[in-house]
C-alpha positions in Angstrom: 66.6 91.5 208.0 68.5 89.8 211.0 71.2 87.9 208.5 71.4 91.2 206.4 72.7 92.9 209.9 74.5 90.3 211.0 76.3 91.2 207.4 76.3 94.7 208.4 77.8 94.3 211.8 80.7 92.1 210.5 81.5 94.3 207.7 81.2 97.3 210.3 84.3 95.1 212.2 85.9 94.1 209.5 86.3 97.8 208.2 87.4 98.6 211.9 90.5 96.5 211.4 90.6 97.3 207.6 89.9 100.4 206.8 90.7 99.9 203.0 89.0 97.1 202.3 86.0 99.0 200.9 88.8 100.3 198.1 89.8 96.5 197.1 88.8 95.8 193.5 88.5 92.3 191.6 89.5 91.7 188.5 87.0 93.4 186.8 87.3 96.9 189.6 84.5 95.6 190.8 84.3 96.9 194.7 82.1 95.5 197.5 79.4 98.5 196.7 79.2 97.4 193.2 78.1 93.7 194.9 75.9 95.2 197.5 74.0 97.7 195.2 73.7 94.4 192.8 71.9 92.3 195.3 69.6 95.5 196.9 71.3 95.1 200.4 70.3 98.6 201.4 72.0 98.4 205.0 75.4 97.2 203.3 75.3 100.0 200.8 74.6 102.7 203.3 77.7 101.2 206.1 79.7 101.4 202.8 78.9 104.8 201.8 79.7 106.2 205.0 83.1 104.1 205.5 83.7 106.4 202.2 81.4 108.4 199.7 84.3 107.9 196.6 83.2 104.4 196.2 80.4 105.8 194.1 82.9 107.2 191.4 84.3 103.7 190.7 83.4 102.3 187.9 83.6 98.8 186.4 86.0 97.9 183.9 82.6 98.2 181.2 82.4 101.7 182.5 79.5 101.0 184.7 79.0 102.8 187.6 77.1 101.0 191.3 74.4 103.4 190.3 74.4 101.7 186.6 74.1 98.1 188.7 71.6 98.9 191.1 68.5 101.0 188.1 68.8 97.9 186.3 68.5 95.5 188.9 65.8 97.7 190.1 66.9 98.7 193.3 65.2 101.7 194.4 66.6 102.4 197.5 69.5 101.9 196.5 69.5 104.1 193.8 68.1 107.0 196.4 71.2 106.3 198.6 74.0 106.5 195.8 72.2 109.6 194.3 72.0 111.2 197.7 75.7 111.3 198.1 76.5 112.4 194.3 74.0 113.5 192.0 76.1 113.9 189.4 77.1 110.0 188.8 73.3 109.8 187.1 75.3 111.9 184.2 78.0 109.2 184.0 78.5 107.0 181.3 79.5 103.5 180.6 81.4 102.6 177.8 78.4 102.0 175.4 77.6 105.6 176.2 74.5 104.3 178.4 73.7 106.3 181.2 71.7 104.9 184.4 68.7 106.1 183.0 69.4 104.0 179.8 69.9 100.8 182.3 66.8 101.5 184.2 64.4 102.1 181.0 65.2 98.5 180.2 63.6 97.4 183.6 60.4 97.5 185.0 60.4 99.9 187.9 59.2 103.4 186.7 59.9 104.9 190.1 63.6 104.4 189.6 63.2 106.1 186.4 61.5 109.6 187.7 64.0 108.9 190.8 66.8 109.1 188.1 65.0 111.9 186.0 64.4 114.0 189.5 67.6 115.6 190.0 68.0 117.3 186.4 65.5 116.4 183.6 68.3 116.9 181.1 70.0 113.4 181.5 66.8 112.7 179.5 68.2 114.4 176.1 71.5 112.6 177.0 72.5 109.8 173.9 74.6 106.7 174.1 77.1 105.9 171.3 74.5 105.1 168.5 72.6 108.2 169.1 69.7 106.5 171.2 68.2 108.2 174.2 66.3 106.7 177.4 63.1 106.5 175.4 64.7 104.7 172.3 65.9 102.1 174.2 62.4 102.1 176.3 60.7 101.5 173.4 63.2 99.2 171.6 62.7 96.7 174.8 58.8 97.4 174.8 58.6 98.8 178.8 55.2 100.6 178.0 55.2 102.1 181.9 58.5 103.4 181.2 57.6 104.9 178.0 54.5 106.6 179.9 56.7 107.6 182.4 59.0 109.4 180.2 56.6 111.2 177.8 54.7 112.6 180.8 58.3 114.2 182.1 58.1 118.0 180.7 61.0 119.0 178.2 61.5 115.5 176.5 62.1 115.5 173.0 59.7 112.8 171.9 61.1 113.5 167.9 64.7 112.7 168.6 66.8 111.0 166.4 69.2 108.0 166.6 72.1 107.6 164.2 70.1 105.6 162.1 67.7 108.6 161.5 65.0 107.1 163.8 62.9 108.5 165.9 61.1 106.8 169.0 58.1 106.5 166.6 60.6 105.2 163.5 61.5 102.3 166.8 58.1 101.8 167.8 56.8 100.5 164.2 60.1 99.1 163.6 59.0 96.4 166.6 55.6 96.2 166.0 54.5 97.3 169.1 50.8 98.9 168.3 50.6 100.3 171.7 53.5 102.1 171.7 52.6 103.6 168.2 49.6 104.3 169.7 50.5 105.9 172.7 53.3 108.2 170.8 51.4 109.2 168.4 48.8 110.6 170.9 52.0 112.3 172.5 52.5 114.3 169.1 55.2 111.8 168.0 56.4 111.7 164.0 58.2 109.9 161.7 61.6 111.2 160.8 60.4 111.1 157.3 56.9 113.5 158.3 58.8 115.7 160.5 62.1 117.5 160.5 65.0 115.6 158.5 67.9 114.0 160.4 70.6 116.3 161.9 73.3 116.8 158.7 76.3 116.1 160.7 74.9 113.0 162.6 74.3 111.7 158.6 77.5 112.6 158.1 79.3 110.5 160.9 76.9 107.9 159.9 78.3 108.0 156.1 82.0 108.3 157.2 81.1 105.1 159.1 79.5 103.5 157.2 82.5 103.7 154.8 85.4 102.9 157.0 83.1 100.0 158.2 83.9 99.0 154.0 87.3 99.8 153.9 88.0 97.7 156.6 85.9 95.1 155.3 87.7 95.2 152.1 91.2 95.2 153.7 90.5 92.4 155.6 89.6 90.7 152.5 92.4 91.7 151.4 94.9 90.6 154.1 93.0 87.0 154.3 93.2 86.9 150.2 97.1 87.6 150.5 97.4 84.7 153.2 95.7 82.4 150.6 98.0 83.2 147.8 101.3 82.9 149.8 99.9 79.8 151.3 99.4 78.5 147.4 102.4 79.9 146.7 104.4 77.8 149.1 102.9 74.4 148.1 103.2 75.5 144.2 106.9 75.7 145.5 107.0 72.8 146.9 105.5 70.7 143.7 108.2 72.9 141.5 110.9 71.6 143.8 109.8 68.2 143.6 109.5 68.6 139.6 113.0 69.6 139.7 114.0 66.8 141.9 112.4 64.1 139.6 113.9 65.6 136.3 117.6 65.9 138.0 116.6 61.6 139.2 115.5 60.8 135.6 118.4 62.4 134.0 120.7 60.3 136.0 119.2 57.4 134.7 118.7 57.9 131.1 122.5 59.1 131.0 123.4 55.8 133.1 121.2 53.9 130.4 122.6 55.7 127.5 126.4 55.1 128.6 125.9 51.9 128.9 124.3 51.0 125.7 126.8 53.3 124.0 129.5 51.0 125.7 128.0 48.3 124.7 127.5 49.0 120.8 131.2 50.4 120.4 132.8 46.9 121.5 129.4 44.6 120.0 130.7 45.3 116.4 128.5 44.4 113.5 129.6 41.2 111.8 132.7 41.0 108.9 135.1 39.6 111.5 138.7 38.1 110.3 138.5 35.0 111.5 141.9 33.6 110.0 144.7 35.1 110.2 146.2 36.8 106.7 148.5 39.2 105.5 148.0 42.9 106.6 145.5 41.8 109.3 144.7 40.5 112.7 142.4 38.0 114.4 139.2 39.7 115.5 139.7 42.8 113.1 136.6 44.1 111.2 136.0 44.6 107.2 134.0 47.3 108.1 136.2 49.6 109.4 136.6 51.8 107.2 133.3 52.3 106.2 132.2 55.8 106.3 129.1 54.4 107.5 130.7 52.9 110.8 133.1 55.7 111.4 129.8 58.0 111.7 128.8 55.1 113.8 131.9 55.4 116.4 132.0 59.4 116.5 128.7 60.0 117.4 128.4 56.6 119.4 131.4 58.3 121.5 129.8 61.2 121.8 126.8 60.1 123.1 129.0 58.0 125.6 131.0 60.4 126.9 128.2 62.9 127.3 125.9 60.7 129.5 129.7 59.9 131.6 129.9 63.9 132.0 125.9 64.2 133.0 126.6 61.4 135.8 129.9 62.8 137.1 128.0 66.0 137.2 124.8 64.5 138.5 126.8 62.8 141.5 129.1 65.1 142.2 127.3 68.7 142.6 124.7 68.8 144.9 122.6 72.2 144.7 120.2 73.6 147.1 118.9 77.0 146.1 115.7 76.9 143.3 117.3 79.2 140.9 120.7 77.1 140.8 119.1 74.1 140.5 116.4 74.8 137.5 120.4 76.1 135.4 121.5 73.0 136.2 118.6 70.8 134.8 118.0 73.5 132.5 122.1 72.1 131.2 121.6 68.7 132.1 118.8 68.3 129.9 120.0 69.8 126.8 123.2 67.8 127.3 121.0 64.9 127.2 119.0 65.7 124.2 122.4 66.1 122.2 123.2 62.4 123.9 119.8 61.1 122.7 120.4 62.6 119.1 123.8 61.2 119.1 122.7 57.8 120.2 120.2 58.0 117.2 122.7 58.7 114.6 124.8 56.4 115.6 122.5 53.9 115.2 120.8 55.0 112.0 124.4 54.9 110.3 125.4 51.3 112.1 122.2 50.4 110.1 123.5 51.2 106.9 126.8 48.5 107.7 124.8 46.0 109.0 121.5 45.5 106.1 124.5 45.5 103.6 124.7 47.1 99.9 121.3 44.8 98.7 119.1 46.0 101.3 119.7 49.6 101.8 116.2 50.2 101.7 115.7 49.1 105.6 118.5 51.7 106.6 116.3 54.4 104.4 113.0 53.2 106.2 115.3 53.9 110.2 116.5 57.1 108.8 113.3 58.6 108.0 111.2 57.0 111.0 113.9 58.0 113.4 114.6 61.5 112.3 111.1 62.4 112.5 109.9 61.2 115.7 113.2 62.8 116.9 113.3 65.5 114.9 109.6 66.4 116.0 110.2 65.6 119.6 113.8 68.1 119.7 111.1 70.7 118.0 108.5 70.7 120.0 110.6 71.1 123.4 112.8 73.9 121.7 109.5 75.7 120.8 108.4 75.1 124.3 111.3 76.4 126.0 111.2 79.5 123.8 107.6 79.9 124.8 108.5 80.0 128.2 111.3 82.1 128.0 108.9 84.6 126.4 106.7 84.2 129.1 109.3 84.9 131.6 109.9 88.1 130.0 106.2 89.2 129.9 106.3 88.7 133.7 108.9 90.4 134.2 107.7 93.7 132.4 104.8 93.4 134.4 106.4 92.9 137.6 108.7 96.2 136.9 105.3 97.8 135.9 104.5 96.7 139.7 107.3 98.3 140.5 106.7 101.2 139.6 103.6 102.8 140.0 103.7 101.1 144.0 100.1 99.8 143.7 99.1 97.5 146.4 95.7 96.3 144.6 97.5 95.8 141.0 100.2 93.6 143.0 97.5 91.4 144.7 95.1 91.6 141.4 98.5 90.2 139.6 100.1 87.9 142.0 97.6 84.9 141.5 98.0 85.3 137.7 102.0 84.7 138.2 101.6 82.1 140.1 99.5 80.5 136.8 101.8 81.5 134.8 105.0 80.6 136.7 104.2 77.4 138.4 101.1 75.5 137.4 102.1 75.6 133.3 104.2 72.8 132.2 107.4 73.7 130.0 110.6 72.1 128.9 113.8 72.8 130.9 
């Protein structure tokens, strides 16, 4: 008691000097009442409560009040001092909805409760936010003196239900307390389900919960399902971009390689040479130059040259950065280079025909069919391909101006993932 009024006497001072100091607040509005009433120093509280009686309307930044601290600490006098100067901060609430009552049922002192209950007996019917009074939460912690307590106080409702439809008795089984079943059932308690029904309009708040607790559980579902498909959608990008990259690369190539072999075959001429020098002719000049056969050769021999010359001046020349621009340009390149492949072919199917001569025209028969089907099939298949995905393209885009238009937010994520499929992760021919 000495150190506790050695406390008092240099609090006493240091409100002399300061008078607001009883005012300052921390960080969570705690005040030096809110400490005081926490720890039980009686003689603290009381120099504080005269320095000024307001101190008892500040509440924590939870809504609790000193007199909220000090019933669940179990502070009786305390409690007696704060009540003394404002009875009406026993009605206050926190932001759970809990009175002081609610705070001291979940103690031990039974005192503190009828000390609570003294003043007005109707802070016993008061509920917190999920519909639970004083005894609910007695009985939900198992305080068996409490519960006494508050049974033996005249005008309880021992029946009352919670949000949840429960009554004290509903709690006490819940639990598995036997005593407390015992106890309120020898009060008169019931069941919600043997005595009156639950309040219609507290079922009905619990309902419209219970379903904006869905909705919001399905939005958020929603939201974090959206993240995951724009975060897919990104790296599909990425890989589309890439594909692009790699087909513009290879196309460079093949047209290098197919320039040069075309530049090769047109001055590597099969054979027939004159070799001396005669009338009408020239050293070096070929037989077979006017073979039908070898001028075949040379047109499409140029054609294919020339082609793969225009892809690489095109290829090193234009540099393109946005994804639509640069899937037209492959989607040119390419067929440019299927008309140089075809070319190349021809040119050497007919060179074929020069160089087995007349007697063995049978070989040139066996390159012509070989080589027009495998390229024959190959052209096909990526024309039927590209159609294919043209058609596709199409499809989407009905279904995105179906979108569109009816403005649905759960068609548009229930179709987004399915043209991502569609767009990105099947292969097609540029």
């Amino acid at each position: 008691m000495g150190k506790i009024k050695n406390i008092s006497e240099v609090l006493k001072e240091l409100l002399q000097v300061f008078p607001n100091l009883a005012m300052t607040t921390d960080l969570s509005n705690s005040t030096a009442l809110h400490t005081a009433a926490t720890q039980g120093h009686i003689d603290v509280v009381n120099l504080l409560l005269e320095t000024d009686s307001n101190l008892v309307k500040i509440a924590k930044s939870n809504g609790k009040t000193v007199l909220h601290s000090a019933a669940r600490m179990g502070h009786l006098e305390v409690v007696k001092a704060l009540l003394n100067k404002d009875v009406s901060t026993g009605f206050r609430t926190d932001k759970k909805g809990q009175t002081a009552l609610h705070m001291a049922v979940k103690g031990q002192n039974e005192d503190i409760v009828l000390e609570l209950i003294k003043p007005d007996p109707l802070v016993l019917s008061l509920e917190d936010n999920k519909g639970n009074t004083a005894l609910h939460i007695a009985i939900k912690k198992g305080r068996i003196q409490n519960v006494r307590c508050l049974i033996l106080v005249g005008g309880i409702n021992i029946n009352a239900t919670n949000k949840d439809g429960e009554t004290p008795l509903d709690i006490a089984e819940k639990y598995g307390s036997p005593e407390l079943v015992s106890i309120l059932r020898e009060a008169g308690a019931t069941n919600s389900k043997d005595g009156k029904p639950p309040n219609a309009a507290k079922q009905l708040k619990q309902t419209v919960s219970d379903i904006k607790h869905d909705v919001q559980s399905q939005l958020q579902q929603t939201r974090q399902t959206g993240f995951r498909v724009q975060k897919i959608a990104k790296k599909l990008k990425k890989l589309h971009i890439s594909g692009l990259n790699n087909a513009i690369n290879s196309a460079t190539v093949v047209a290098v390689l197919i320039a040069t072999v075309a530049f090769a075959a047109i001055f590597t001429v099969p054979g027939q040479y004159v070799e001396d020098k005669t009338p009408n002719t020239s050293l070096g000049q070929a037989h077979i130059a006017n073979n039908p056969a070898f001028i075949i050769f040379v047109v499409f021999d140029s054609l294919a040259l020339f082609i793969s010359l225009a892809v690489v001046v095109v290829q090193t020349s234009v540099v393109v950065i946005e994804q639509k621009a640069k899937r037209q340009l492959v989607f040119v390149i390419n067929k440019l280079m299927w008309l140089a492949c075809l070319f190349i072919s021809a040119a050497f199917i007919s060179l074929a025909y020069v160089v087995v001569g007349s007697h063995s025209q049978w070989l040139a028969v066996c390159a012509t069919v070989i080589g027009a089907t495998i390229m024959l099939t190959t052209i096909g298949s990526m024309c039927y391909c590209v159609i294919l995905h043209r058609m596709e393209e199409k499809k989407l885009r009905n279904i995105r101006k179906a979108e569109s238009r009816s403005r649905s937010f759960s068609v548009s994520m229930a179709s987004e993932p399915e043209i991502l499929n569609s767009e990105y992760k099947r292969m097609y021919a540029l």
